[in-house]
ROKOLNU-269263 format. One line per 5 residues: number of its first residue (from 1); their letters; for each residue x, y, z of C-alpha. Coordinates in steps of 0.05 Angstrom, whole numbers. Example, Ala and Ser with C-alpha at 12.3 -4.5 7.8 and 13.67 -1.06 7.14 Angstrom:
2
1	as	246/-90/156; 273/-21/143 .
//
This chain:
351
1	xxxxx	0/0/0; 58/47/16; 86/36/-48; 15/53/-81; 14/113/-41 .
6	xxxxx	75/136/-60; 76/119/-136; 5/170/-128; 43/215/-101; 103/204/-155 .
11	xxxxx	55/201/-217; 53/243/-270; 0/236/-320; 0/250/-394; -47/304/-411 .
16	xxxxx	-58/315/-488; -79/381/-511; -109/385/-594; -82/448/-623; -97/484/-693 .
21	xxxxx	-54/483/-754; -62/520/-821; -46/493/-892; -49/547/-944; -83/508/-994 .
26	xxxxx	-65/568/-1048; -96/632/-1084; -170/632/-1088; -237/603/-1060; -228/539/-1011 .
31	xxxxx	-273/493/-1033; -291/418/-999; -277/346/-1039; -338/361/-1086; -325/436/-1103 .
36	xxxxx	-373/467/-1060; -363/522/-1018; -377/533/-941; -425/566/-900; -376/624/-860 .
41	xxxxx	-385/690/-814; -355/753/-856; -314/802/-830; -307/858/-878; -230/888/-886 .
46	xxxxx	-252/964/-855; -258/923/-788; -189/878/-785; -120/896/-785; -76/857/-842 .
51	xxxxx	-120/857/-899; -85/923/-933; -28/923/-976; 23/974/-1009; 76/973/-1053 .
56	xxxxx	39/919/-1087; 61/870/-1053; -5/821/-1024; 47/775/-991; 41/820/-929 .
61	xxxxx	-39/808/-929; -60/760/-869; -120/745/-828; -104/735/-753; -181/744/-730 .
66	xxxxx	-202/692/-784; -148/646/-751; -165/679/-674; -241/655/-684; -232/590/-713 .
71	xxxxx	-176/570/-667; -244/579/-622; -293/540/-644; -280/459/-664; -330/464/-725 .
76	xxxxx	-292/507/-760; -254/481/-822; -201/536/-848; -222/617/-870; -209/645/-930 .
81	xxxxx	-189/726/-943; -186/783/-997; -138/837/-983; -143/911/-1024; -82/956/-1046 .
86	xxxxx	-86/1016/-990; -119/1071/-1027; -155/1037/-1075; -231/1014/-1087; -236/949/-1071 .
91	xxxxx	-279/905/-1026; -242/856/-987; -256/814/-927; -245/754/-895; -293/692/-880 .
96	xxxxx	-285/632/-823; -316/572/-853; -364/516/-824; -394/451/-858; -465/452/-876 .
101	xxxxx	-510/464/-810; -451/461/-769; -443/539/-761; -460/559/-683; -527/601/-678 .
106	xxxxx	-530/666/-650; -488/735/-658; -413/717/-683; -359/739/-642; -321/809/-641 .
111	xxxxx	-340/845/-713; -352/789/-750; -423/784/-790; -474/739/-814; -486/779/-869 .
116	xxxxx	-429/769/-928; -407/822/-978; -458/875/-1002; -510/832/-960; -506/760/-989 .
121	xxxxx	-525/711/-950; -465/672/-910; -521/597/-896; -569/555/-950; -563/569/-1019 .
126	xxxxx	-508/545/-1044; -459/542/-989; -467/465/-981; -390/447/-966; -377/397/-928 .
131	xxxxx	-312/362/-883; -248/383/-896; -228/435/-943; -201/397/-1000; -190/443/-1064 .
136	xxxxx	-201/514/-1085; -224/560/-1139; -170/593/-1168; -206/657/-1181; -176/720/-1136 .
141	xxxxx	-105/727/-1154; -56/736/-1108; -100/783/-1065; -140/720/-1037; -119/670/-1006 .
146	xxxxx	-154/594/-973; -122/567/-908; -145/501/-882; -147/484/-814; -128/416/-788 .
151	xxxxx	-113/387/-718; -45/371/-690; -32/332/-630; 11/357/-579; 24/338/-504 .
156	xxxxx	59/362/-435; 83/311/-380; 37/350/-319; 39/325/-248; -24/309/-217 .
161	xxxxx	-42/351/-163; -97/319/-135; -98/241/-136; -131/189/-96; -87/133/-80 .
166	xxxxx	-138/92/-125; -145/139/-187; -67/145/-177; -66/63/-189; -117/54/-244 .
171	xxxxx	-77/115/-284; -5/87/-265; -41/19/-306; -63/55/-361; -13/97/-382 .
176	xxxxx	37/33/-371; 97/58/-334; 167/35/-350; 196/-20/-311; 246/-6/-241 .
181	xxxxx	309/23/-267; 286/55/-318; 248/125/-343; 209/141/-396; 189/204/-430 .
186	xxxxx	154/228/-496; 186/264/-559; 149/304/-616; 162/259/-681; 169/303/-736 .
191	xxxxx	123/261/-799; 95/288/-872; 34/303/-885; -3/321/-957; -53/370/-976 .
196	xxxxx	-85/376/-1037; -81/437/-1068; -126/417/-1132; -135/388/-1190; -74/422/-1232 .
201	xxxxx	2/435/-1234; 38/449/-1177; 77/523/-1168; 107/561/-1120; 88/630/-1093 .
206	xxxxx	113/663/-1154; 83/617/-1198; 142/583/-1227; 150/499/-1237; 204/448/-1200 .
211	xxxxx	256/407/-1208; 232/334/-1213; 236/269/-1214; 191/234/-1264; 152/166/-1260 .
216	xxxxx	116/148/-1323; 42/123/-1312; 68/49/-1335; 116/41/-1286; 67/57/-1225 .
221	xxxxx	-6/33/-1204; -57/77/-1182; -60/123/-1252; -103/95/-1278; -175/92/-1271 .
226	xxxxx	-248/64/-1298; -321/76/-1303; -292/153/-1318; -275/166/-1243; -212/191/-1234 .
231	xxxxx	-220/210/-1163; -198/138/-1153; -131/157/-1177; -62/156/-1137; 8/165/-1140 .
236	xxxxx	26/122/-1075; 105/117/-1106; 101/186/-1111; 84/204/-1035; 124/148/-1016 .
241	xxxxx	189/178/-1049; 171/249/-1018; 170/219/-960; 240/200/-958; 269/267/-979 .
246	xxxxx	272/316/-934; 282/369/-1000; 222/341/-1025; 167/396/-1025; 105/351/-1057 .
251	xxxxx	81/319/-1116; 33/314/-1167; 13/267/-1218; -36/262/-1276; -77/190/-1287 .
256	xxxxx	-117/165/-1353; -171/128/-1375; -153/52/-1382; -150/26/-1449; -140/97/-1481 .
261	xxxxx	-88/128/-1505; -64/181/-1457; 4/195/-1429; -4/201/-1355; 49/202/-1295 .
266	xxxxx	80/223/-1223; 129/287/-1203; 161/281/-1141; 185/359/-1134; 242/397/-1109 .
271	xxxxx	265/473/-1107; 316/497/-1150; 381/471/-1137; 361/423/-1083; 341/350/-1120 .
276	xxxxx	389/296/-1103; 444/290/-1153; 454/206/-1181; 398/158/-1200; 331/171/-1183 .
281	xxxxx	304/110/-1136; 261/48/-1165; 230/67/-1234; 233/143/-1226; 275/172/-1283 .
286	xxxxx	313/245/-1296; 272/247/-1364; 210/279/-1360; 150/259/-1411; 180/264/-1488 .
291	xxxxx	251/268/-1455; 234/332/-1428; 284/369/-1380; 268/355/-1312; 319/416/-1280 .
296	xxxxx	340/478/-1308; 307/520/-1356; 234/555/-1326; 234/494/-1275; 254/555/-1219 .
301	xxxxx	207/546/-1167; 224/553/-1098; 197/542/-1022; 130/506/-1008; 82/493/-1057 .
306	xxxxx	28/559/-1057; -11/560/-1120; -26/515/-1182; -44/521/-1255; -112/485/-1262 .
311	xxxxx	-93/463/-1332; -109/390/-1327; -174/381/-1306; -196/325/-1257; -143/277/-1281 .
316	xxxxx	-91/316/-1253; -79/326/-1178; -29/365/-1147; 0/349/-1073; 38/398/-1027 .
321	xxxxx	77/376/-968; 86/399/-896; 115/374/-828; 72/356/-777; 91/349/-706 .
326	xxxxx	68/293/-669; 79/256/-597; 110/190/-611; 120/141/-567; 155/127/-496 .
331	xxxxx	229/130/-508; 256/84/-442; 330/93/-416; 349/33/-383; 405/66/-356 .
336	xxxxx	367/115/-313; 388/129/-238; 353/79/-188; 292/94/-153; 280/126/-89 .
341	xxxxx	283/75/-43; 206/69/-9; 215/86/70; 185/29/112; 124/44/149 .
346	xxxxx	163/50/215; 119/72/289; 168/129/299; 136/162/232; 72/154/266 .
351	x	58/231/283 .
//
């Protein structure tokens, strides 16, 4: 019992918090899996800071109450802004996004509106998106811009203040505790995750093409699909070779029909200057479609993947990377310092 007692007293329980992160899916509309867009509250750009440019430069544009209310509410998927040139006409604004009939009732918080631009209406209609934001419409330019929100796990090691001696035993069982001689603690894993940007080519913020590695659509499965549904398409030997590149900033891929002709195929992308020099691994090859260069010339683009040209329709699908930050598992140290001896339960303790 005294050890019970005092492993309560020792015990420090895991306590995992769910925090926000933002993807910016690129330069336009967000839109869900099936191209619809989301019911939102609008906050028009008079009443936020950040959505006012100069020296034409809309990189500077940014949201932070769009991001401050939906790091608030669970329901929310991403928000979406467009920012004006200071001085000019122009009616921007920016919009936190819900699923259909998930947006909360009542008056939305701070200055934000239920009323959209010039009085449209921000529920029904239209505005039938659903789960996570998945694609975009590429129709504002630089000046907009579609962030999706997704959840990231992260934890603390906090000591429990106030623990029965029997909650202290059933948590020391479920969190399973290293054995004597040893301690344990938990490290953030750093792992990849995709978004999909859309249904295109991929580009950076300036708009420019990578460096790639190519993978014809013969030499992988998954590009190709039937019954004329190409959302059924993949390139799994694309994310797989991402994955083991650090450099590697996404990819994209474009599938066919089966039994037509069509010359379809994977990119595994890198920024200029930065794909591994010697053979590409497995089937990927250093000649693009048609022997095309796969480095040099236009292929300049740089950083994360930001935009896309939607030049390919459906059949094409383009992929942009990010780091995610996870808690892995217990690392043990078998070499740890031994354990406090326990005190025996001697009369002259008795007070």
């Amino acid at each position: 019992m005294a050890r019970a007692l005092l492993g309560a007293l020792l015990l420090e329980s895991l306590a995992m918090a769910v925090t926000s992160d933002y993807a910016l899916i690129g330069h336009g509309r967000c839109l869900d899996g099936a191209q619809q867009s989301y019911e939102y509250w609008y906050l028009p750009a008079g009443e936020a800071s950040g959505l006012l440019y100069v020296n034409g430069d809309p990189s500077t544009c940014a949201c932070k109450a769009c991001q401050d209310v939906c790091d608030q509410h669970m329901g929310c998927v991403g928000y979406e802004f467009f920012c004006c040139p200071a001085g000019e006409r122009c009616f921007g604004g920016g919009s936190v996004l819900f699923s259909k009939n998930t947006r909360p009732s009542g008056t939305p918080p701070g200055t934000f509106s239920t009323s959209g631009p010039f009085g449209a209406p921000t529920v029904g209609g239209n505005l039938i998106g659903s789960g996570p934001i998945l694609s975009m419409n590429a129709n504002t330019g630089p000046d907009g811009s579609c962030y999706a929100k997704h959840a990231v796990a992260a934890g603390a090691l906090q000591t429990s203040k106030k623990v029965s001696a029997p909650a202290a035993v059933q948590q020391l069982a479920a969190v399973q505790l290293p054995p004597p001689h040893a301690a344990a603690r938990r490290e953030f894993v750093v792992t990849s995750d995709y978004t999909l940007i859309g249904h295109g080519r991929c580009l950076d913020g300036a708009q420019q093409s990578y460096e790639y590695w190519y993978l014809p659509a013969g030499e992988a499965s998954g590009l190709l699909y039937v019954n004329g549904d190409p959302s059924t398409c993949a390139c799994k030997a694309c994310q797989d070779v991402c994955d083991q590149h650090m450099g590697c900033v996404g990819y994209e891929f474009f599938c066919c029909p089966a039994g037509e002709r069509c010359f379809g195929g994977g990119s595994v992308l890198f920024s200029k200057n930065t794909r591994p020099s010697g053979t590409p691994p497995g089937t990927f090859s250093t000649s693009g479609p048609f022997g095309a260069p796969t480095v040099g010339g236009n292929l300049i683009g740089s950083g994360p993947i930001l935009s896309m040209n939607a030049n390919t329709g459906p059949d094409g699908s383009c992929y942009a990377k990010h780091a995610v930050r996870r808690l892995g598992p217990f690392i043990t140290s078998h070499d740890a310092p031994q354990p406090l001896p326990v005190v025996p339960d001697s009369p002259a303790l008795r007070r």
